[in-house]
C-alpha positions, 0 to 999 in steps of 0.5 A: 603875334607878327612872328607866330604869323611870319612863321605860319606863313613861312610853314605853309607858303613860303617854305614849301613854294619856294622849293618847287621853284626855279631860277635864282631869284626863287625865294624873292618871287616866293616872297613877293607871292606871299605879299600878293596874297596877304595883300588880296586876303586884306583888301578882301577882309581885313580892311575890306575894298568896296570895288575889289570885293564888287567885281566881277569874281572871275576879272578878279581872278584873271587879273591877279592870277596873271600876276602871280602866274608872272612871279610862279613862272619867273617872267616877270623880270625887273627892267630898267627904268626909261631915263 
């Protein structure tokens, strides 16, 4: 079942997603958008989150799509971690 699952979502996401991005790291940022959502569609219902799945639909919104617009535009770069 997780391989008929991966491949799914390699089919629909990940595989049409990936080419319409840029930069080098396209295919991470396509997989870490996968991971995003699967995490959202779990917290929603598979294992529900009382609080996420209470809030205010639109915060929701914003706030997770300013991270996967981050990921879909290529800004969300990695920076060294303070020493």
């Amino acid at each position: 079942m997780q391989e008929q699952l991966w491949a799914t979502g390699a089919a629909l996401l990940i595989g049409p997603l990936s080419q319409r991005l840029d930069g080098e790291d396209r295919i991470l940022r396509t997989h870490l958008i996968a991971a995003q959502l699967g995490g959202l569609m779990n917290a929603l219902w598979l294992t529900p989150d009382r609080l996420i799945r209470a809030a205010d639909q639109d915060e929701v919104v914003r706030n997770y799509g300013r991270a996967i617009q981050r990921l879909l535009d290529g800004t969300a770069v990695s920076e060294p971690s303070p020493a």
